[in-house]
Every structure is written in structure tokens, then in C-alpha cells.
C-alpha positions as CSV (number, residue, x, y, z in Angstrom):
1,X,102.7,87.8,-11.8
2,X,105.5,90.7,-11.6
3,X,104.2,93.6,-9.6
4,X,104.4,96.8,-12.0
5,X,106.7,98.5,-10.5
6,X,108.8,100.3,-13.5
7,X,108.6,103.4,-15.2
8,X,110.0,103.8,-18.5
9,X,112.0,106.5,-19.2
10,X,113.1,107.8,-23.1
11,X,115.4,110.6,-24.3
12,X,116.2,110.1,-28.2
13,X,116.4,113.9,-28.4
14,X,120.7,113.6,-29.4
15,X,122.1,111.4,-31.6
16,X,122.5,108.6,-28.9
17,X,119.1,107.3,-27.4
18,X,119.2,107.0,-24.0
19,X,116.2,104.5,-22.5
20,X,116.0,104.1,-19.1
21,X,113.9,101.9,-16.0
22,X,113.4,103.4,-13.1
23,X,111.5,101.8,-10.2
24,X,108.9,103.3,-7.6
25,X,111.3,105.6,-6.1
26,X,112.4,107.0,-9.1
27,X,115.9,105.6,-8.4
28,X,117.4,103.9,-11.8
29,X,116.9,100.2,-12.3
30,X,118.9,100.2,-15.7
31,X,120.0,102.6,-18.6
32,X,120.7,101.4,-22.2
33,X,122.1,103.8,-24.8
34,X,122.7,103.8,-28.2
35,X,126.1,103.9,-30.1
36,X,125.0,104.8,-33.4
37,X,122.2,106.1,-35.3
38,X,119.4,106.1,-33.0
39,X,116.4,105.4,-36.1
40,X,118.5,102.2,-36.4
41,X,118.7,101.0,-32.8
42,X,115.6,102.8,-30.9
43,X,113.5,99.4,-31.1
44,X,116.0,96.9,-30.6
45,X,117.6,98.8,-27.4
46,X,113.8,99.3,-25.9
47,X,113.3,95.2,-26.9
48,X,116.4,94.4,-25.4
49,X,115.5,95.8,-22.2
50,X,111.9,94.7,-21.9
51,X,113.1,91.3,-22.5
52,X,115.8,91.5,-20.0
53,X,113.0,92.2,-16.8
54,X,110.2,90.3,-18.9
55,X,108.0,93.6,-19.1
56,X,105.4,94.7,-21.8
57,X,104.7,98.3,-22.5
58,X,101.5,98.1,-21.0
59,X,103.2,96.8,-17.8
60,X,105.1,100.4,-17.2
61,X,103.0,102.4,-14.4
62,X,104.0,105.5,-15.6
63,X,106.0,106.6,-18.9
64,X,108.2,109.9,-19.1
65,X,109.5,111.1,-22.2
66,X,111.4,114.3,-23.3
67,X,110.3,115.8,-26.3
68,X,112.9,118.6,-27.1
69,X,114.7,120.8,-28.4
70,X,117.2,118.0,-30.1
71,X,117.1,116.1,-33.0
72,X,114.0,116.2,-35.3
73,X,114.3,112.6,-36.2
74,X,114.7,111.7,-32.9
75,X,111.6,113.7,-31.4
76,X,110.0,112.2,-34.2
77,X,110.5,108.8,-32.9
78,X,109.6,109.3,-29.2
79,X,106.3,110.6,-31.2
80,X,105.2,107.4,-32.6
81,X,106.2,105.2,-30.1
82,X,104.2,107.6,-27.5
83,X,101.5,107.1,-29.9
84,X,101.3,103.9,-30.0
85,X,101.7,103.4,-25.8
86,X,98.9,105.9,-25.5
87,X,96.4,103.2,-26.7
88,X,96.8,101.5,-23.0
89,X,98.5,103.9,-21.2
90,X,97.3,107.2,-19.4
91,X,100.3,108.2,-17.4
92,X,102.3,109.3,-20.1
93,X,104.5,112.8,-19.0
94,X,106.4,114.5,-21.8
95,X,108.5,117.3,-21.0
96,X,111.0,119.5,-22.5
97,X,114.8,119.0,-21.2
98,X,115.6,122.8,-20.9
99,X,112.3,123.0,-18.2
100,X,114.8,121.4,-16.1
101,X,116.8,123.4,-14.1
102,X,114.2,125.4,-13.2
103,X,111.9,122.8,-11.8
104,X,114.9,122.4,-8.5
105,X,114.8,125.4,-6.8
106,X,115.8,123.0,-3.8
107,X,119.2,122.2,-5.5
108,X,119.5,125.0,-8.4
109,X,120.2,127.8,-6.1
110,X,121.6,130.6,-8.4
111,X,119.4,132.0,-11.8
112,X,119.6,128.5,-14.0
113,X,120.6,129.3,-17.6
114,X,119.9,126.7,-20.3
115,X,121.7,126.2,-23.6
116,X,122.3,124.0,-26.6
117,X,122.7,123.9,-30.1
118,X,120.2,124.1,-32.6
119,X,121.9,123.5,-35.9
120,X,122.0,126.0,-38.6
121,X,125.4,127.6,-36.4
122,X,122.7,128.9,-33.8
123,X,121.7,128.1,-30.2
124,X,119.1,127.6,-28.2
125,X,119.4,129.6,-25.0
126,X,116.7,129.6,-22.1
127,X,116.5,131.6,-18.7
128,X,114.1,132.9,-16.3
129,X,112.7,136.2,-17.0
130,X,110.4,136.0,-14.0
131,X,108.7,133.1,-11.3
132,X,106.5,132.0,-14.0
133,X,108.2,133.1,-17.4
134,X,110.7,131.3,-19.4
135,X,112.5,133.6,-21.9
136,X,113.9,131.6,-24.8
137,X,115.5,132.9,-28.0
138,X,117.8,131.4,-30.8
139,X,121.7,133.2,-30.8
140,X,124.8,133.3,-32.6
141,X,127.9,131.8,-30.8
142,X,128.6,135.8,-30.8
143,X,125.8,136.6,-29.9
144,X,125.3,134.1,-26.9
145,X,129.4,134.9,-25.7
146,X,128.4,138.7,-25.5
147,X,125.2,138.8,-23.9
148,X,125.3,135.9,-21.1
149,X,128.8,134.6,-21.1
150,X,130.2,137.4,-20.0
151,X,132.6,137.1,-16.5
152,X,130.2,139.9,-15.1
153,X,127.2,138.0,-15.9
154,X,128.1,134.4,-15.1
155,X,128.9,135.0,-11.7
156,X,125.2,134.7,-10.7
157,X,124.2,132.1,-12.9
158,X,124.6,128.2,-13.0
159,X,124.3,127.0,-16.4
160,X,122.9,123.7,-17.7
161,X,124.0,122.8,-21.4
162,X,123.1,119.5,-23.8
163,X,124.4,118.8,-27.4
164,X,127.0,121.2,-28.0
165,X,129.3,120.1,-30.7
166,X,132.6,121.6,-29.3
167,X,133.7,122.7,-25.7
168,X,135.1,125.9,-26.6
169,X,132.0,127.7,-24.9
170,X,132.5,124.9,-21.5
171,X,136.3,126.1,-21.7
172,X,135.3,129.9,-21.1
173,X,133.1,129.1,-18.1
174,X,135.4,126.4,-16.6
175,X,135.7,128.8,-13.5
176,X,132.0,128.9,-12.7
177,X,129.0,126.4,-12.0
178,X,128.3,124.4,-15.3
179,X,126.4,121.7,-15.5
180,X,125.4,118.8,-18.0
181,X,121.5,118.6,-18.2
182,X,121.6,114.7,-18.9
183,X,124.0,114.2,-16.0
184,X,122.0,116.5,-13.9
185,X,118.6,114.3,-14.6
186,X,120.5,111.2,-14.2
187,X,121.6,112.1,-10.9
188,X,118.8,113.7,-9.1
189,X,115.9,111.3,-10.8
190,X,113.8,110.7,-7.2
191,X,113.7,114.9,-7.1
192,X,112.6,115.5,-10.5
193,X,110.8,112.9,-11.9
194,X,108.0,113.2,-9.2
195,X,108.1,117.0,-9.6
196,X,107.3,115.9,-13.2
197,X,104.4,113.9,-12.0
198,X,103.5,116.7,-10.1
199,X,103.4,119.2,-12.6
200,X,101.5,116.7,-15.0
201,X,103.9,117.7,-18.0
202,X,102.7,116.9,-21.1
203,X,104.7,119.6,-23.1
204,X,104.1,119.5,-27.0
205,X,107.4,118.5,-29.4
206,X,109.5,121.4,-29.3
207,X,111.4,121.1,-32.5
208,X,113.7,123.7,-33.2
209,X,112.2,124.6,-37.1
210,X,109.7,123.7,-38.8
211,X,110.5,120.7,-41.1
212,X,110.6,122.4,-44.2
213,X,112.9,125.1,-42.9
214,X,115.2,123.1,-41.2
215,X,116.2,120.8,-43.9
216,X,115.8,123.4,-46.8
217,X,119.2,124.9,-45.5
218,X,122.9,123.6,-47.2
219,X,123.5,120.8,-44.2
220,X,126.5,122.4,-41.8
């Protein structure tokens, strides 16, 4: 019988899923993502690679899942599949992606500053207002070039960013410390996911509306 070693990992917060294995050091066993519509492909990817090592869900020691800010299809998604492990699992950890940089002190030295867009030509910013405080508002691209991109400002910070649908922001801070969140999860998975574990994370789905504000807008 195959030891259960594995934790499943799931991010279908963008518009490609990313599902991933990771084994009892947190180190990554395998990573499938999607190339198109992630409602479409979310099942057959996560079949695909349970099939592939011979696992069942209930065979996963742990499950980690992020649930926001992102897509609201998406964080739907995770939802009813987390549902539906819950029956047979208790280690399930859900956690928001901007909590992130902020959960490293060890290897995010400067003030972390979190941002991404949020549809409806805003953004989702995040930063650290005190040890124990998160500050989080929605901005303009005006808005969020005045009051943090600023060369005085960014100086200090080191900033995290996910879903941005251009790189004109990246381009103004290509002289300072920038940082994708996926890539920084990806990279430092045996730091953070136990931190998760530590923390016991089970954040709520942070959608960026609610549902019947976010699609009673004219679509972008």
C-alpha cells in the first residue's frame, strides 16, 4: 500500500489553474497547469495527476488551497471541491495569496507590498500597517502610481504582484526589488507551506465584490 506521503496543493485563483504535489518536505513532486479556461479543465488536470501517482483524495495528508483575491469563478471552484474533500479530510489550510510575503520575515527583509488587479480598472493593494495589521484598500492605476510607486517610496519596499494584465506598472519599478507571488511560493515551498501549517490558515474566500456587484458592471 503507498505510504501517504503527498499534499495536494490548488491555486485556480487566475485564469490558469495551477495544481500541484508536494511531498513531506514540502519540496514539489509535480505541477500541472491549465492552458485554457480553468471551469473547463480543473477536474480533468486534478484526474490526470491522481492517476499519474495512483492517489485518491482521501490519500493526501494535508490539502492547501488559496482562496483569493482572483477570479470569482475560480475561488468558486476551489470551494466545492474543498467541500467535497472536507467529508474525509481535516487538514485542509486555505489561505489568501497576498498573506504571503508577509509570512517570511526570514527572506522578505524590506516592508513587503502586495498588489494585483481586481477588475473593474482597480487594484488590490496590501501592506503592513503594523506587526499584526494588514492594511488593504482597492486603487486607481493613478491612484496606486502616486501613493506607493513613487521612487521615494519604493526604495524601502519589496513588492509582490499576481494577475496584472499589463507590465507597464513592472516597467516603472524595474530598478527595485519586484517579485512574482506565484514564483515566490513556487520557489520557497519547504519555508512557507509549514509556516502555513503552523499558522493553521483557514482564511474565508476573499472575493474581490460581492457577486451581484461584480458582474452588474459593463464587462472591461
Amino acid at each position: 500500500m503507498q505510504e501517504k506521503a503527498f499534499s495536494l496543493f490548488l491555486d485556480t485563483t487566475s485564469s490558469n489553474c495551477l495544481i500541484g504535489l508536494l511531498n513531506n518536505e514540502y519540496r514539489w513532486q509535480s505541477l500541472v497547469r491549465s492552458s485554457g479556461h480553468i471551469s473547463k479543465q480543473f477536474h480533468f488536470l486534478l484526474q490526470s495527476l491522481l492517476s499519474k501517482f495512483s492517489l485518491e483524495i482521501k490519500d493526501f495528508s494535508e490539502i492547501y488551497a488559496i482562496v483569493g483575491p482572483g477570479s470569482y469563478t475560480g475561488i468558486r471552484l476551489t470551494e466545492t471541491f474543498l467541500n467535497v474533500a472536507s467529508l474525509e479530510h481535516k487538514n485542509i489550510f486555505t489561505f489568501h495569496s497576498y498573506r504571503l510575503p508577509f509570512l517570511a520575515p526570514a527572506i522578505v527583509k524590506k516592508n513587503p507590498f502586495y498588489f494585483c488587479y481586481a477588475f473593474k480598472s482597480q487594484y488590490f493593494v496590501c501592506w503592513q500597517k503594523s506587526p499584526n495589521l494588514l492594511e488593504q484598500e482597492f486603487l486607481s492605476l493613478e491612484e496606486l502610481k502616486a501613493r506607493f510607486l513613487s521612487q521615494s517610496q519604493n526604495e524601502e519596499r519589496q513588492f509582490f504582484y499576481e494577475k496584472l494584465p499589463e507590465n507597464q506598472i513592472l516597467n516603472s519599478l524595474k530598478n527595485f526589488q519586484v517579485f512574482s507571488v506565484e514564483k515566490f511560493l513556487l520557489e520557497n515551498s519547504s519555508l512557507l507551506f509549514p509556516l502555513i501549517k503552523h499558522h493553521q490558515l483557514k482564511d474565508e474566500s476573499f472575493y474581490f465584490r460581492p457577486a451581484e456587484q461584480e458582474f452588474s458592471l459593463k464587462k472591461e
